[in-house]
N, C-alpha and C positions, 0 to 999 in steps of 0.2 A: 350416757353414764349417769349415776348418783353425783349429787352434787361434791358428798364428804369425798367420792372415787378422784370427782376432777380435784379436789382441792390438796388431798395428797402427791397425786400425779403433780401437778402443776409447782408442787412444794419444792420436793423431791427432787424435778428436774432444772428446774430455773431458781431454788432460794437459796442461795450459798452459805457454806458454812459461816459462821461469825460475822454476819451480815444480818443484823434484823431488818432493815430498811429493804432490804433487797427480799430477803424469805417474805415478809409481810406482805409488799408488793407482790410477789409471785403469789398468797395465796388470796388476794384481795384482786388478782387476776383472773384466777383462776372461778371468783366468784361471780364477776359482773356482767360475763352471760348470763344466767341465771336469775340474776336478783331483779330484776324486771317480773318475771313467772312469781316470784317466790312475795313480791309488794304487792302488785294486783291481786296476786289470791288471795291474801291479806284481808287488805281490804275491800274485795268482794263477799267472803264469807262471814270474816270478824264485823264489820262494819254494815256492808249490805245487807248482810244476812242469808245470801246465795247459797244455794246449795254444793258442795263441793263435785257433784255431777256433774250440775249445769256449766261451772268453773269450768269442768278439761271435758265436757263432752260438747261444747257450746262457743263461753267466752275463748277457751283457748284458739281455735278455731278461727275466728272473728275478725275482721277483717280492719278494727282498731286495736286490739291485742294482735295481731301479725304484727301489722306496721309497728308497734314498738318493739318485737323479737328482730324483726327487721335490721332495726338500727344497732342496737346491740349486740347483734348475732353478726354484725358484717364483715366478712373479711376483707373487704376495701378498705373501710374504716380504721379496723385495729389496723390494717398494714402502713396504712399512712400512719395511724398515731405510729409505730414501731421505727416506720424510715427517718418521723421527728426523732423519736426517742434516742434513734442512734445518731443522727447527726448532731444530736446534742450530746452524746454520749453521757448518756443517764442509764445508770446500771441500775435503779429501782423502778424505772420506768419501761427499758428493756425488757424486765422482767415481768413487769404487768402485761405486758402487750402479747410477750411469748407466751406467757401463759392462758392471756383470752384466747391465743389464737389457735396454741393445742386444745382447748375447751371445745372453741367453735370446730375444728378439725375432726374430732372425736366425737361429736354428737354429728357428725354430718354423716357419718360412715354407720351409724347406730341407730337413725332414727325410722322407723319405718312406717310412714303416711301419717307422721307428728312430725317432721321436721321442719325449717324454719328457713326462710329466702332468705341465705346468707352472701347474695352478691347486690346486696342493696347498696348505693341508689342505682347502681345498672341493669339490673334484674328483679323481678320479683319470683323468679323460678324459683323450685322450690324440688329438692332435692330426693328421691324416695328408696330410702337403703333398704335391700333386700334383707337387712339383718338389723336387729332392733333390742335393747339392753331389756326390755322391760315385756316384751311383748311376746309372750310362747308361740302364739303362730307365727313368727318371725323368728326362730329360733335361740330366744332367748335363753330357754332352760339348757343349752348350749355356749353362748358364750358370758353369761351371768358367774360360773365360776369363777372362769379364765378371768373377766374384772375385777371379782373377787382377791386373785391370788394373785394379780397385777398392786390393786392397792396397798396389800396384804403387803408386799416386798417394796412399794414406797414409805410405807410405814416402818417397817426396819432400817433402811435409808436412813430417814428422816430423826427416827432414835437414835442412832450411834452420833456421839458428840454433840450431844445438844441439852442445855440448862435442864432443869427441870420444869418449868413451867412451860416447854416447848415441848417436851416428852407429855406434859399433861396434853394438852392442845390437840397433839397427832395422836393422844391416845384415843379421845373424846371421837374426834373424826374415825377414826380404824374404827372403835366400838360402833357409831352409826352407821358407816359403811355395811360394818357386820348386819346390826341389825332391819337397816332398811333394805339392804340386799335379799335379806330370809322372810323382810316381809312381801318384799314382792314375790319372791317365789312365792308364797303361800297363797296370795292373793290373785295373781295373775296364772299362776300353774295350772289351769281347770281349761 
């Protein structure tokens, strides 16, 4: 999925009402799969000067950019921070954990010959879904909607009863959703 996708979904289903501590944690969860991909490329392109090719047709690939998706991506990991989380019964940290773990869950089932050893440190397997958010010969232009119109309806969630600067927030994210969703179709549809 898009990262704005997980980051409504992950809102939505773990930020409780009148809970910022708890919403923030669930979408700061929902980000930190991700944010590994989202540094490195970073500072590959901004700073190295890489080409954004070389990035996801190369480093992504790589067998020191794995080993950090590895870590990040594990559902060993989040499960153990999670069993902390609840024997400590920390409701913002619950909430972090649930929502890294729908992330990782959700791209596992999506990623098709991109996805990420998410049984580290006990496996380096790597998981290869016949179905894939971003990739048309995996049937993307198939369920690209369906994610679509899933975010689409956590974002109405996430607006009823909520300040307004939180309405701004989920709006920002629905609009990139939108738009990075229409851009990959454009881009990957061929």
């Amino acid at each position: 999925m898009n990262t704005p996708a997980h980051l409504l979904t992950g809102a939505a289903l773990f930020g409780r009402k009148g809970d910022r501590a708890i919403l923030a944690a669930a979408v700061v969860g929902s980000l930190l799969p991700d944010l590994s991909l989202y540094l490195m490329t970073a500072w590959s392109v901004y700073v190295q000067g890489v080409s954004v090719h070389v990035v996801f047709d190369q480093l992504y690939f790589s067998p020191a950019w794995q080993q950090v998706f590895a870590i990040d991506n594990s559902i060993p990991l989040w499960g153990l921070a999670l069993a902390a989380a609840l024997w400590l019964r920390k409701g913002w940290a619950i909430a972090l954990c649930c929502a890294a773990l729908l992330h990782i869950g959700l791209d596992f089932t999506m990623h098709a010959g991109d996805g990420r050893p998410n049984f580290w440190p006990l496996s380096d397997w790597v998981f290869h879904s016949p179905i894939s958010y971003w990739d048309h010969r995996h049937h993307a232009h198939l369920l690209e909607p369906i994610l679509l119109a899933a975010s689409l309806i956590c974002f109405v969630v996430l607006w009823r009863g909520r300040s307004w600067p939180g309405r701004a927030l989920f709006s920002v994210l629905a609009l990139m959703e939108v738009a990075t969703s229409s851009l990959m179709f454009m881009i990957f549809s061929g």
